[in-house]
C-alpha positions in Angstrom: 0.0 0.0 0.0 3.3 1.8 0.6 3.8 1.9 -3.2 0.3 2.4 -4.1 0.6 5.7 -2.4 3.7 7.0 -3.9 3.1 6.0 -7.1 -0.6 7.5 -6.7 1.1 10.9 -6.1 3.8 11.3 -8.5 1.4 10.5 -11.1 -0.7 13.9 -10.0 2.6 15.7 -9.8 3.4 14.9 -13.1 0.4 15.7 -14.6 0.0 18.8 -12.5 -3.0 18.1 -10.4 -4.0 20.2 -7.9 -4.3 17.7 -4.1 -4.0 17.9 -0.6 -2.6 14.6 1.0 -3.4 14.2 4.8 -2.7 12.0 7.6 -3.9 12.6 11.3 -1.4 12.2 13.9 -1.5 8.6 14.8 -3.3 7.0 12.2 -2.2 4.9 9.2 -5.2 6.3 7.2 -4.2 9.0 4.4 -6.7 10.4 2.2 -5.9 12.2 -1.1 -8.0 15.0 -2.7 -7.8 16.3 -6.0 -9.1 18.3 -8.8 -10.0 17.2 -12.2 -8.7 20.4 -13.3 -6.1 22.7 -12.2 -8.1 25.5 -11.8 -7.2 27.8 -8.8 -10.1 28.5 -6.5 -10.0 31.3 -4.0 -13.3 30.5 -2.1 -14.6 27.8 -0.9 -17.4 25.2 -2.1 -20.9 25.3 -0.7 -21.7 21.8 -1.0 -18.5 19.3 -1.9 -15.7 18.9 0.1 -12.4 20.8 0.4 -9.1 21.5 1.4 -7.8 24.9 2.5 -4.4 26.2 2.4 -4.0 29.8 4.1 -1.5 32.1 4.6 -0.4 33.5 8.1 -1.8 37.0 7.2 -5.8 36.1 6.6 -6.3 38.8 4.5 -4.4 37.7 1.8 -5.7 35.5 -1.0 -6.9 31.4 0.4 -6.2 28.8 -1.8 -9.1 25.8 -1.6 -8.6 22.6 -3.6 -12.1 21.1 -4.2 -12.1 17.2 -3.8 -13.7 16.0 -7.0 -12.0 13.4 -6.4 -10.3 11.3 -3.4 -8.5 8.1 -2.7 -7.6 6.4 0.4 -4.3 4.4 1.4 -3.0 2.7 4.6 0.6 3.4 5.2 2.5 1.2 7.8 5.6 2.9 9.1 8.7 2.1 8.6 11.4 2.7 10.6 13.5 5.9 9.2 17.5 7.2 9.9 17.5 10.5 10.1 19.8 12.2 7.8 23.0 14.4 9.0 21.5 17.7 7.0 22.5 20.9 9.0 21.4 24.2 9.4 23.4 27.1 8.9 23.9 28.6 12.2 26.8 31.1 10.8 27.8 34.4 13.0 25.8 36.6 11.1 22.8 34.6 11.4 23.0 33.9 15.2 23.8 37.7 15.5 20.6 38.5 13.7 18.4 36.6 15.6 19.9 37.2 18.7 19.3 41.3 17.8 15.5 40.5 17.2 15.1 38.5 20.3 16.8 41.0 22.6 15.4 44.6 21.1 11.6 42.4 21.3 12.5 41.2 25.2 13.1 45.0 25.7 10.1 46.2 24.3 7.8 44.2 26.1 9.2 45.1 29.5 8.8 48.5 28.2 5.3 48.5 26.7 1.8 46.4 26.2 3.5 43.9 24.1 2.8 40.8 26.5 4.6 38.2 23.8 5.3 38.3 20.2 6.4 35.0 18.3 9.8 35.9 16.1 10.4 33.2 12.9 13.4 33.0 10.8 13.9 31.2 6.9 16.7 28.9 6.1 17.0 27.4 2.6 19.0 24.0 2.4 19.7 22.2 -0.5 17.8 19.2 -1.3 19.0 15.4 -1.1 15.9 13.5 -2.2 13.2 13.9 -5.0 9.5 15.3 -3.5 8.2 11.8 -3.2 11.2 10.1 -1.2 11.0 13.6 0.9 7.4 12.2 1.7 8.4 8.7 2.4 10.5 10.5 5.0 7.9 12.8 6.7 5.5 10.0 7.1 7.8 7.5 8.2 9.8 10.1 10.8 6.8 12.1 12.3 3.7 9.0 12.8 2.3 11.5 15.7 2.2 14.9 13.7 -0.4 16.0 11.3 1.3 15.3 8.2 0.2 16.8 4.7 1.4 17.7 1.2 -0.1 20.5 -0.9 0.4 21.4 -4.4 -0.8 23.5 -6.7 0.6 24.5 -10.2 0.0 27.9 -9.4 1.3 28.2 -6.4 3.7 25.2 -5.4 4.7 22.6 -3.2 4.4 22.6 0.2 4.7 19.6 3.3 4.9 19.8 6.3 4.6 17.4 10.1 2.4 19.7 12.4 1.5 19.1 16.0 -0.8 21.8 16.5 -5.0 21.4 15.9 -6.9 24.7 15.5 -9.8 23.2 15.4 -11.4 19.8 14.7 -15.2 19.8 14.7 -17.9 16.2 14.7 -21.1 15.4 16.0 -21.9 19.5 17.9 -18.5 19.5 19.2 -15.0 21.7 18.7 -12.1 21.0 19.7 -8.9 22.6 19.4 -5.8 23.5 21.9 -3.4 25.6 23.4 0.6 24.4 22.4 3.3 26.2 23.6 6.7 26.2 25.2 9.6 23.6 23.3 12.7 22.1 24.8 14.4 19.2 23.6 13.7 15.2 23.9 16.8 14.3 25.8 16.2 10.2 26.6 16.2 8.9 29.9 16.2 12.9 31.9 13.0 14.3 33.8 11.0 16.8 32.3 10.6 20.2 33.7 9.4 23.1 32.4 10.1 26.8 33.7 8.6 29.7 34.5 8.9 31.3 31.1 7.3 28.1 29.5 4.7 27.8 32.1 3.5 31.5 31.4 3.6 31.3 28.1 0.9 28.3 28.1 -1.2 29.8 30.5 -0.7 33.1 28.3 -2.6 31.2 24.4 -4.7 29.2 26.9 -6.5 32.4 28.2 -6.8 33.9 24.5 -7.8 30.5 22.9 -10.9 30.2 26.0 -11.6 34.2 25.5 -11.1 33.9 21.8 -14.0 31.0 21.5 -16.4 33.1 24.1 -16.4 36.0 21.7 -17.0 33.7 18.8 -20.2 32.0 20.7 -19.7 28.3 21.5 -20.9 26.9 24.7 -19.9 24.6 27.6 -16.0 25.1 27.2 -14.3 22.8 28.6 -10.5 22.7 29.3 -8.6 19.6 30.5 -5.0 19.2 32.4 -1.7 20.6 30.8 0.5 17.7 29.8 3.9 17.4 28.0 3.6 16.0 24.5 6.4 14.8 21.9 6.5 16.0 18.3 9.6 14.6 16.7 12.5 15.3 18.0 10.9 17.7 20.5 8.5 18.7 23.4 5.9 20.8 23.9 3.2 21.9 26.9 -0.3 21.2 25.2 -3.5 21.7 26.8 -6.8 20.4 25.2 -9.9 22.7 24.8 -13.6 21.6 24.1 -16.4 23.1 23.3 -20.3 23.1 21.7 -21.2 25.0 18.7 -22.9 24.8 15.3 -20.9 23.7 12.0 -21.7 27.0 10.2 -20.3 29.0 13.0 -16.9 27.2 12.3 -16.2 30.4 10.4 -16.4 32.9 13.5 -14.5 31.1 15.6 -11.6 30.9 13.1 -11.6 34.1 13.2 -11.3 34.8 16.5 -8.3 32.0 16.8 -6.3 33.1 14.1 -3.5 34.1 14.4 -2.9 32.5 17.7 -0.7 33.5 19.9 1.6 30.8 19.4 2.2 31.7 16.3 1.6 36.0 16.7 1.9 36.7 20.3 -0.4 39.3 22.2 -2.1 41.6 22.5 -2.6 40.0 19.0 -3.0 43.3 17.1 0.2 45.3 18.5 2.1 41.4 17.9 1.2 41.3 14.1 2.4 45.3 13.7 5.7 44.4 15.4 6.2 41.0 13.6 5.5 42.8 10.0 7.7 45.5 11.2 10.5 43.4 12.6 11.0 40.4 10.8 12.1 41.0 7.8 10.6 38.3 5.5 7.4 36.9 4.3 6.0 34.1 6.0 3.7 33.1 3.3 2.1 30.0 4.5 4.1 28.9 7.7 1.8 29.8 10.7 -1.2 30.1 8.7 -3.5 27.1 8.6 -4.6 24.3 6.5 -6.9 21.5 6.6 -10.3 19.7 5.4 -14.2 20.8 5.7 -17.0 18.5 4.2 -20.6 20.1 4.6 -22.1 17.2 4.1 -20.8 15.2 6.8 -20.7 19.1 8.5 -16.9 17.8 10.0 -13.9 19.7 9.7 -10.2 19.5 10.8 -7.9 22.6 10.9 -4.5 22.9 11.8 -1.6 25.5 12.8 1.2 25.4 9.7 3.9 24.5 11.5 7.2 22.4 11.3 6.7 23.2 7.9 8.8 23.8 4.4 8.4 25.0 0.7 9.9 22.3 -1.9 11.9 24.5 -5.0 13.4 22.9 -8.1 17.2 22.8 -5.9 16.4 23.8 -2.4 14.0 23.6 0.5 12.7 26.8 2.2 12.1 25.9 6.0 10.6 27.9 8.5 10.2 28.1 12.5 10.3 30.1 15.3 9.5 30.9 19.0 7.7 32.9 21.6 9.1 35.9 23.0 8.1 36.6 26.8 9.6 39.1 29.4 11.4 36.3 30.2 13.6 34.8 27.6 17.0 34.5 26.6 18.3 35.4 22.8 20.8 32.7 22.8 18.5 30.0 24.5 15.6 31.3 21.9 17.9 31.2 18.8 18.7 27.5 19.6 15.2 27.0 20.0 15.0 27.7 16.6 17.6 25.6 15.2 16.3 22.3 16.6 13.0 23.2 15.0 14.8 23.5 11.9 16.4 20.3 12.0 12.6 18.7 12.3 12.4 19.3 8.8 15.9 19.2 7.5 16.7 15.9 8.9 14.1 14.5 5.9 15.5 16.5 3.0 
């Protein structure tokens, strides 16, 4: 089934179809939706089922691939060896990060600015072709959201994400808050610090505040708990809630961006991000995902651990949140091991 797969996709990259390939953390089940035509649609479908590809900035153009047609596979993992692909982590590029980390530490102990989440881009050159690339991310990541997206129009994209915006079956939403990272280090206690501790509590408030303004009911939010995504952990805490499917909308609204992806307040966060970080994030730390209105189910997800496949190199992205609290050096290794997520399939 393996084969069926990969064989299954190259044939739609070679004939330029438009798909969205998904597989939900922890299952073997991966469904693949495609056009019949490679038309590029910028809203979405009243009645079929869709994907949804969207950039970190909302306001900017959505790209939907309607499923006129889908295919299932099974895919059993294999077990995977990482590859010894690095990241740059140059002087300069330390320096610069470093700079960006300390002058936004400054400014929130100086004004409103609570937390702002500061990215970086690395390209790397590519090893592998895009099909043995994804062989790799669903073979190394069996607990992420995995996906690939293409369109002719606007390119490839892939990515291993551990973060849910929102899932929603039966009357019921959930989504949750994920923040603070540190490294899976085998066989030593986890413990998490002030800094990570506040910045959970800090995107659990605005997710639970967030979903109140957008008018679901009975929220419900459960224990925080440590969870593993790759190569690295991260505080999650899952929220629940009641609504209706066509208020889905609203409440995306209210959500995105997050503040584990923006920071907050989330308005003065996006000025100092566009002002500050000197590159477009395109897609990483917007959202993707799948809505059906006839089955009125949906599942959303946060862009990260994510990276853009060109003809000779791979974009990746990533980045962290910025408190009161942290330390430039500690947050530009942050980054890097985020980095290598994605590098270590390339």
């Amino acid at each position: 089934m393996r084969e069926n797969l990969l064989t299954y996709t190259s044939q739609l990259l070679r004939d330029e179809t438009p798909f969205f390939l998904l597989r939900k953390s922890g299952e073997n089940h991966i469904q693949v939706s495609s056009q019949k035509s490679k038309k590029l649609y910028n809203q979405p479908h009243d009645k079929m089922a869709y994907a949804i590809f969207s950039k970190f900035q909302k306001s900017e153009d959505q790209i939907f691939v309607y499923a006129e047609v889908i295919q299932e596979f099974e895919w059993s993992v294999e077990v995977t060896k990482a590859s010894h692909q690095s990241i740059s982590s140059n002087s300069e590029a330390r320096k610069d990060h470093e700079k960006l980390v300390s002058d936004a530490v400054q400014t929130i102990r100086n004004t409103e600015l609570q937390k702002v989440v500061l990215s970086r881009k690395e390209s790397v050159v590519r090893n592998h072709s895009d099909i043995q690339i994804l062989e790799n991310l669903l073979d190394s990541y069996p607990i992420a959201n995995c996906y690939f997206f293409y369109h002719p129009a606007v390119g490839k994209w892939m990515g291993a994400t551990p973060e849910t915006l929102l899932s929603y079956k039966n009357g019921v939403l959930q989504t949750m808050s994920l923040a603070g990272t540190q490294k899976l280090q085998n066989g030593v206690k986890v413990t998490w610090g002030k800094k990570e501790k506040q910045e959970q509590n800090l995107v659990t408030d605005f997710i639970i505040s967030a979903l109140q303004i957008a008018g679901v009911e009975k929220i419900k939010s459960g224990e925080t708990e440590t969870v593993q995504a790759g190569n690295l952990l991260h505080l999650r805490t899952q929220i629940q809630a009641t609504t209706t499917f066509y208020n889905l909308q609203n409440c995306i609204n209210e959500l995105h961006p997050t503040p584990a992806v923006c920071g907050l307040p989330r308005s003065i966060a996006l000025k100092y991000i566009l002002d500050h970080e000197n590159y477009d994030r395109s897609f990483y730390t917007g959202y993707l995902g799948w809505n059906d209105p006839q089955s009125q189910t949906a599942d959303y997800y946060v862009n990260l651990r994510c990276m853009e496949l060109q003809e000779d190199a791979i974009q990746l992205y990533a980045g962290g949140g910025i408190t009161a609290m942290s330390d430039p050096t500690a947050e530009f290794e942050e980054v890097q091991n985020k980095l290598l997520t994605m590098a270590s399939i390339v």
